[in-house]
Residue frames as qw, qx, qy, qz and C-alpha x, y, z in Angstrom:
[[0.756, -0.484, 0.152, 0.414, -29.76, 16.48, -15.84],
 [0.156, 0.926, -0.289, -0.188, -27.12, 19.22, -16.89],
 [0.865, 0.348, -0.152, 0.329, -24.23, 17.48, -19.58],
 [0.709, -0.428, -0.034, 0.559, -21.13, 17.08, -17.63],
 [0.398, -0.185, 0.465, 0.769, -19.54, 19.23, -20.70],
 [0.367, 0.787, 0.375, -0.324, -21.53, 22.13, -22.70],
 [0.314, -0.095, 0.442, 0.835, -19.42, 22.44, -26.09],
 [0.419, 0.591, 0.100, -0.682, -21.60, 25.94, -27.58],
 [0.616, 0.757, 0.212, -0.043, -22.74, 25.87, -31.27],
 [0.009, 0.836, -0.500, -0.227, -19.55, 28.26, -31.87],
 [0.358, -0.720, 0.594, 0.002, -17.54, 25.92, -30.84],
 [0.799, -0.011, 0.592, -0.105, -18.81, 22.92, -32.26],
 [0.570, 0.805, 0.087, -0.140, -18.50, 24.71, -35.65],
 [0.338, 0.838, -0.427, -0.023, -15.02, 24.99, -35.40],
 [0.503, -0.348, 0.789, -0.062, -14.21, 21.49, -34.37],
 [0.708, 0.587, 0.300, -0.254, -15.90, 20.34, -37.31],
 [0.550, 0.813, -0.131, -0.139, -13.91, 22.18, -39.44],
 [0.435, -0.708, 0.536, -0.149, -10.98, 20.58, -37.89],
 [0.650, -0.188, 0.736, -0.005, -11.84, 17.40, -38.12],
 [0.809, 0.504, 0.293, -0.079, -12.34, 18.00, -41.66],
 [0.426, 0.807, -0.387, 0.134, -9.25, 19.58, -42.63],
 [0.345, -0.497, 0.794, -0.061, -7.26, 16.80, -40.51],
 [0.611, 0.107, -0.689, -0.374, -9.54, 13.77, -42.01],
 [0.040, -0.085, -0.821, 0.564, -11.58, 13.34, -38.64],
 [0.532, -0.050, -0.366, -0.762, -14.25, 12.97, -39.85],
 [0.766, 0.016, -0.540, -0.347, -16.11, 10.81, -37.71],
 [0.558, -0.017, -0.655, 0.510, -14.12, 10.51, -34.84],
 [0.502, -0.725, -0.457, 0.115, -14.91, 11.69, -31.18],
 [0.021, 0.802, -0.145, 0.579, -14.04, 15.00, -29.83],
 [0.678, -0.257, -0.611, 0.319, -11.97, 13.69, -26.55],
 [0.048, -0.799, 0.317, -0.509, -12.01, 16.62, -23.41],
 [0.751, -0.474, -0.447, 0.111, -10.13, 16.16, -20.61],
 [0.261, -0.909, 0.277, -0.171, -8.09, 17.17, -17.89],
 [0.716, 0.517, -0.335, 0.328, -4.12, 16.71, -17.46],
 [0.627, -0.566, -0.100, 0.526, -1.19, 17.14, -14.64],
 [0.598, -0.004, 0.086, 0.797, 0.54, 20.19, -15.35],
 [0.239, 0.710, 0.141, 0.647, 0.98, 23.65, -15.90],
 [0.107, 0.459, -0.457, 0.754, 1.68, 26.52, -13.61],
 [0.545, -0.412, 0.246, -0.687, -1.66, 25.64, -11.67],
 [0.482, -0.153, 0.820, -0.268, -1.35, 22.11, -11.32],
 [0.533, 0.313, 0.779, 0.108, -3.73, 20.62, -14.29],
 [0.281, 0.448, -0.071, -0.846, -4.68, 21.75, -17.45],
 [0.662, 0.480, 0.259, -0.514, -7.36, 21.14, -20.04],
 [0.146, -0.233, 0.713, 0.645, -7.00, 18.75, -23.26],
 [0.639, 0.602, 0.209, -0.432, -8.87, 18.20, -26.73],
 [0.019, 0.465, -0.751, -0.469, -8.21, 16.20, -29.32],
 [0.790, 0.101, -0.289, -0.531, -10.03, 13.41, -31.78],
 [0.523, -0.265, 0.725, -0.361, -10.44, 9.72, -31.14],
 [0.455, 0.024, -0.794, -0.403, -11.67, 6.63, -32.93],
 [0.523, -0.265, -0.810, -0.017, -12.56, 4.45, -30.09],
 [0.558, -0.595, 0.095, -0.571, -14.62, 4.88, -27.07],
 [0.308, 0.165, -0.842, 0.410, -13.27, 3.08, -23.46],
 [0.460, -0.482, -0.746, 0.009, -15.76, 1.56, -21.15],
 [0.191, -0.520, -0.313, 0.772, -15.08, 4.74, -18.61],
 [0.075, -0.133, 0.069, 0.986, -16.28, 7.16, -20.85],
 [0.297, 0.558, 0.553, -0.544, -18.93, 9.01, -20.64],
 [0.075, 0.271, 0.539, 0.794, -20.61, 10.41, -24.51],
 [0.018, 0.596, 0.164, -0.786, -21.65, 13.07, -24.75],
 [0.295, 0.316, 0.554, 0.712, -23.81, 14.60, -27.93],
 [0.169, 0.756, 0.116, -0.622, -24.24, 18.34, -29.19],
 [0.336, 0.830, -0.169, -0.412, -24.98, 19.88, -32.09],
 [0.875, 0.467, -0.056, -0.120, -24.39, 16.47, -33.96],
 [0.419, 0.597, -0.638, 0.247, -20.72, 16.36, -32.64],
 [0.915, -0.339, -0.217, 0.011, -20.11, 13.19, -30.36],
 [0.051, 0.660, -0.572, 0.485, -17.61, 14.04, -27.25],
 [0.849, -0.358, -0.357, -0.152, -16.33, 11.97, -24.56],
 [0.130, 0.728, -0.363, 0.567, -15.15, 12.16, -21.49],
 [0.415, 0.027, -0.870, 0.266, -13.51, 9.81, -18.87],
 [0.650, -0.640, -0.409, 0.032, -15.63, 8.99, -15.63],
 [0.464, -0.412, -0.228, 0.751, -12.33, 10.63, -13.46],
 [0.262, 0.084, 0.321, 0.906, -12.54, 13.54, -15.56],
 [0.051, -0.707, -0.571, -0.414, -16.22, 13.81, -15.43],
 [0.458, -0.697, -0.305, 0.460, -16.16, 15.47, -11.20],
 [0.293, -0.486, 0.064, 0.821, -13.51, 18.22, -12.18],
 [0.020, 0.078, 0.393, 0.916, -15.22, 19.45, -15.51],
 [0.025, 0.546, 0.837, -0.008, -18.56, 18.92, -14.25],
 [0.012, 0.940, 0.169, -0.295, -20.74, 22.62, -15.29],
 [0.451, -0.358, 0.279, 0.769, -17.81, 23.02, -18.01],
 [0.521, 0.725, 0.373, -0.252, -18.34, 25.23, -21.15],
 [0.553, -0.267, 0.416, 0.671, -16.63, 25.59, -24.15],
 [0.318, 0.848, 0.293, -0.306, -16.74, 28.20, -26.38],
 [0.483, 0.255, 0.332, 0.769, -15.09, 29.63, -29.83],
 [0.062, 0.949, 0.164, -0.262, -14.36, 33.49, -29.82],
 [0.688, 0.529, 0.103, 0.485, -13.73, 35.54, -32.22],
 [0.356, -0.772, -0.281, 0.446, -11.15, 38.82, -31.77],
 [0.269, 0.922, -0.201, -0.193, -8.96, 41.35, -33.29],
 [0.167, -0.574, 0.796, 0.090, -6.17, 39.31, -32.59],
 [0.374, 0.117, -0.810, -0.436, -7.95, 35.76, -34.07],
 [0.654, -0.331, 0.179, -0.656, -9.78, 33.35, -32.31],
 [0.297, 0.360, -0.839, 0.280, -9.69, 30.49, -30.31],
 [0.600, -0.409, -0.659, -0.198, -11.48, 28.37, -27.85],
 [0.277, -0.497, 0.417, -0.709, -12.38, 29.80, -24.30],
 [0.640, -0.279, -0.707, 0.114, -13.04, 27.22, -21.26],
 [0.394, -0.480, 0.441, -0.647, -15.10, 28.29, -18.29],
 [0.520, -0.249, -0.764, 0.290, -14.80, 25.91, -15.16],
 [0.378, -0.671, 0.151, -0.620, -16.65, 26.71, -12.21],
 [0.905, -0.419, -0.022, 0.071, -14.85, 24.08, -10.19],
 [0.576, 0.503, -0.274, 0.583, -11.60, 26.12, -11.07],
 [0.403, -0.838, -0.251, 0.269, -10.36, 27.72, -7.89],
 [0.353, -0.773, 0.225, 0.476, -7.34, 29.17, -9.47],
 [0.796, 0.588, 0.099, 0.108, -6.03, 29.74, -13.19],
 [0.755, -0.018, 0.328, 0.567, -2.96, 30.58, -14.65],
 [0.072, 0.658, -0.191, -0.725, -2.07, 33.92, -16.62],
 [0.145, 0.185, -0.733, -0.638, -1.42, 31.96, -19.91],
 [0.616, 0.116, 0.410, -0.663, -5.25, 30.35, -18.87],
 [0.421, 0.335, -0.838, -0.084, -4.18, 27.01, -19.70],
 [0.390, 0.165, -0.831, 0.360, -3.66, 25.95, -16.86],
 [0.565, -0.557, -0.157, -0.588, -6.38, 25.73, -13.86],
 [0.059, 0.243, -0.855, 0.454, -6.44, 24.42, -9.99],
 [0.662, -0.424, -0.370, -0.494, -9.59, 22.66, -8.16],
 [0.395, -0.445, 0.693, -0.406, -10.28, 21.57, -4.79],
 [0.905, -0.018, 0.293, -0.308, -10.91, 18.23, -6.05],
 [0.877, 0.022, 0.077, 0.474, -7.72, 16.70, -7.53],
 [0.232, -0.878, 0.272, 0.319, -4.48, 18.85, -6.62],
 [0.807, 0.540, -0.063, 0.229, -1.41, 18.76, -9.48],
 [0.602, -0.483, 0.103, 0.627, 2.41, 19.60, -9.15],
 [0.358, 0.916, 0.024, -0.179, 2.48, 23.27, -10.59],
 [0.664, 0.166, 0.407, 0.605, 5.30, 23.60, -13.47],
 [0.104, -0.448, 0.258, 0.850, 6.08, 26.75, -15.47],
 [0.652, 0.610, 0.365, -0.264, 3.21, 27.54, -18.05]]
């Protein structure tokens, strides 16, 4: 069975480094999904301590993520990735349950939970 949430190698590398230079060490890598932006929802990330009875855990590459049951449906087949560029680099998020992004590619629509679009 395919992990709701595929966080690459890249990526995991530079959450790491994160959570050491914040003193998160140890804590959970939370993704999820939000109301807003121009398309209606957009994508969060951020550390945790505790783990809630909805969430799902999730381990890669030694780095423990978790993500709510609601949340699982609309990221289900996500990937996250860390590229590098001329300009610096930064995490990329492909959804294939997006039907519609945003320019600033924040922001994202699905046919499975609709948002009230906002200015990105």
């Amino acid at each position: 069975m395919a992990q709701v949430v595929e966080v690459t190698e890249a990526a995991v590398f530079h959450v790491k480094e994160m959570m050491r230079h914040n003193g998160e060490e140890g804590s959970f890598l939370r993704v999820s999904v939000n109301g807003g932006g121009c398309s209606g929802l957009t994508y969060g990330m951020g550390f945790e301590t505790d783990k809630s009875e909805d969430d799902q855990l999730l381990v890669q590459h030694d780095l423990q993520i978790l993500v709510s049951s609601e949340d699982a449906g609309i990221l289900a087949g996500t990937q996250i990735d860390y590229k590098e560029s001329l300009m610096g680099g930064g995490f990329t998020i492909n959804n294939p349950n997006a039907i519609a992004s945003c320019g600033c590619g924040t922001s994202f629509r699905t046919a499975k939970k609709a948002g009230t679009p906002a200015d990105c």
